[in-house]
N, C-alpha and C positions, 0 to 999 in steps of 0.2 A: 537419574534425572540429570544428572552433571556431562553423560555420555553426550544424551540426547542434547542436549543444550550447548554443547559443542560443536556436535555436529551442525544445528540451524547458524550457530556463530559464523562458523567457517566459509558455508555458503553464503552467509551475506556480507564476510569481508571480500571474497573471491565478487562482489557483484550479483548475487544471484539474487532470486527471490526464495526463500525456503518456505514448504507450506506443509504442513502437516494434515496429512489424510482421514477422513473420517474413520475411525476403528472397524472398515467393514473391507472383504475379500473383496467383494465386487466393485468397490472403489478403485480399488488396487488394479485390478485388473482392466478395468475403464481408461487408467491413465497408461497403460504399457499398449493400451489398443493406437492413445494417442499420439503416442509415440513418447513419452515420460517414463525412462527409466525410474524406479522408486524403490529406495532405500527401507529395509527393513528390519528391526531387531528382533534377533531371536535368541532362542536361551537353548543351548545343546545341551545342558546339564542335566541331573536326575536328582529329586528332590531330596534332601534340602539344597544341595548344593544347585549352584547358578549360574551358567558358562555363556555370557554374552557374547553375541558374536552377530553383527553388520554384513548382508550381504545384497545385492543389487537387483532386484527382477529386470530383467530385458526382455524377456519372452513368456508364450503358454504357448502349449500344444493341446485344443479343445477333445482331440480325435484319444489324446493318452490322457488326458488330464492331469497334464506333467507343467509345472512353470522351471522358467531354462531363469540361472541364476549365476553372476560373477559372485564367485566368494573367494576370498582369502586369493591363491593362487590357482583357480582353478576357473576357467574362463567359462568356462560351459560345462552348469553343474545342472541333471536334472531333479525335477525333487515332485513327487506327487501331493496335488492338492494336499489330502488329509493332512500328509507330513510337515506342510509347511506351514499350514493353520492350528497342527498340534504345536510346534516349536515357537512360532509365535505369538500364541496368545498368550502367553506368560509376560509379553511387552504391552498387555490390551491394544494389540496389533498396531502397534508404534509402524509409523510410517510415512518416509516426505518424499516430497516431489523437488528437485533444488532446480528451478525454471530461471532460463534467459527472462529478463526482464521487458522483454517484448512479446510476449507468451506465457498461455494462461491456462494452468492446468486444467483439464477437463472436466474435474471435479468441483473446483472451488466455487466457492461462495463468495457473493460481496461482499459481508462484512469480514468473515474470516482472513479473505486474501487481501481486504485492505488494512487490515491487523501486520500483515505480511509484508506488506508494501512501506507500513510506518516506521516498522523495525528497520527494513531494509537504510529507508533516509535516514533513520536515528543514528546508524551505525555510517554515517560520512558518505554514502553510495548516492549521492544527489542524481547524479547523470544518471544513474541506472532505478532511481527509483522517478524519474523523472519519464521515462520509455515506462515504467511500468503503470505510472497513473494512466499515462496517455493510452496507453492499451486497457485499462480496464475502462475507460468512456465509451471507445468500441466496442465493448462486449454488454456494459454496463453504462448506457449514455446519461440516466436520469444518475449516477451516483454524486451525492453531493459531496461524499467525505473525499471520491479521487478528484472530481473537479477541483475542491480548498486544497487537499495534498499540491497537488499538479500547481494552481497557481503558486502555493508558496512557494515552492522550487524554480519555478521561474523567478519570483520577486527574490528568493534568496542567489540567485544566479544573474540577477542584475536585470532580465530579460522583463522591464515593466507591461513594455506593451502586450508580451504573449502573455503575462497574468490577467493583464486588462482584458484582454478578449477571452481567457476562460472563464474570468469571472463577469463578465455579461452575459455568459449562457448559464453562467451557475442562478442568475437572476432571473435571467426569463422563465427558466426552467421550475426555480425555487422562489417565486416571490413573498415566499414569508418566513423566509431565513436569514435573520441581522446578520448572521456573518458574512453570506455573501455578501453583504451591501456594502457591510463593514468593511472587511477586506478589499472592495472594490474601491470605494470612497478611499481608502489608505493608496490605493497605487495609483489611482488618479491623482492624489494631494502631490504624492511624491513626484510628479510629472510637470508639480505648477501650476494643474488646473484647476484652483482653488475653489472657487464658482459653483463650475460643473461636482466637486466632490462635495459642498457641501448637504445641497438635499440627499444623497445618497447615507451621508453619514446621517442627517433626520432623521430617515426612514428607518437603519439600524436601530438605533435609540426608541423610538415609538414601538420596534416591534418586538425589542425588552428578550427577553430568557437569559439563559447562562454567560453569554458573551455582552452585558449591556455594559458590564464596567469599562470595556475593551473600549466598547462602540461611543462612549461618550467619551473617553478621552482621546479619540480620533476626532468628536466632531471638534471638541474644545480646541485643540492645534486647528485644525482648519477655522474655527471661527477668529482664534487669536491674530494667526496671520492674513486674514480679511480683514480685521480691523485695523492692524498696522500697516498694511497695504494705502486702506485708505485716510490713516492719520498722516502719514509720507507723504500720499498726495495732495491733501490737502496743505501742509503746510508749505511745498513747493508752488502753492497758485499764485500769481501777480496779486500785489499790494495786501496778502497777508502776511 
């Protein structure tokens, strides 16, 4: 586990997105159509003993039923189906895709590749998981978790207004999900547009689940400085 788990590290301090493959051959073989090299463990050893050993798919030959393979020092290894699905499935066919962040495995899933995508921002790769939200909207337009991903990194990048506009399609899209509204209400407040963020923060609040603690203490900052807005001006009027 410690192997593997290095390995995804690596890739997403290098920027990458790392996505781990469903445990099936024809997965495997899907993403090297796509042009996704993919890494796989396998075990050379004979039981009990256990001789791990990482090497690359870059090819198959359908006509041999041969997959072409960088291993170790050996640039072009051939290796027959059987062989390679005998060797590893002792890893229950451990296997990633380590993708440019503008590019989206052939195989993945929303929720898994956006699993993928959070890691990636968790571990500092803002700009590059900021390319990978945006790319999963195109492939996946209604996702709600890469649209919130996607704003936040704009809003953590300073960029209000491109949060603002992904989070009014995360509303159109989703109009009964407090956080977009919530989140939106917060980057509008942040702008000054006090006013305009309040009902927005209402609606979050009214429409309650897991994020309402969030969503009320957004509206309460927008209601507080509404109200000091207009205690300021009023006490600025002629002859009070």
């Amino acid at each position: 586990g410690s192997l593997q788990g290095e390995m995804i590290a690596s890739a997403r301090r290098n920027g990458m997105v790392a996505y781990q493959l469903a445990p099936r051959f024809i997965d495997m073989l899907r993403e090297v159509t796509a042009g996704f090299p993919v890494i796989v463990l396998m075990d050379f050893g004979v039981w009990p003993v256990s001789i791990w050993h990482y090497a690359v798919v870059v090819g198959y030959d359908m006509q041999t039923s041969d997959v072409i393979l960088r291993s170790g020092e050996k640039k072009r290894l051939l290796m027959p189906y059987g062989v390679l699905e005998y060797i590893w499935k002792e890893s229950n066919y451990w296997a990633i895709v380590t993708a440019p962040p503008g590019k989206i495995p052939a195989t993945a899933t929303e929720p898994l590749y956006l699993k993928a995508v959070v890691a990636l921002e968790t571990a500092g790769k803002k700009e590059a998981a900021r390319e990978a939200y945006a790319a999963m909207l195109i492939r996946w337009p209604e996702s709600l978790g890469a649209g919130i991903g996607l704003a936040n990194v704009d809003y953590a990048l300073g960029d209000l207004k491109q949060a603002e506009s992904v989070l009014r399609r995360m509303v159109e899209k989703h109009p009964d999900q407090a956080v977009a509204y919530n989140n939106l209400a917060q980057s509008i407040f942040d702008q000054g547009r006090d006013a305009e963020a309040l009902p927005l923060a209402e609606r979050a609040v009214e429409l309650g689940g897991p994020h309402v603690a969030a969503a009320r203490e957004t509206l309460d900052a927008i209601s507080r400085r509404i109200k000091a807005r207009e205690s300021s001006a009023g006490e600025r009027k002629p002859g009070t």
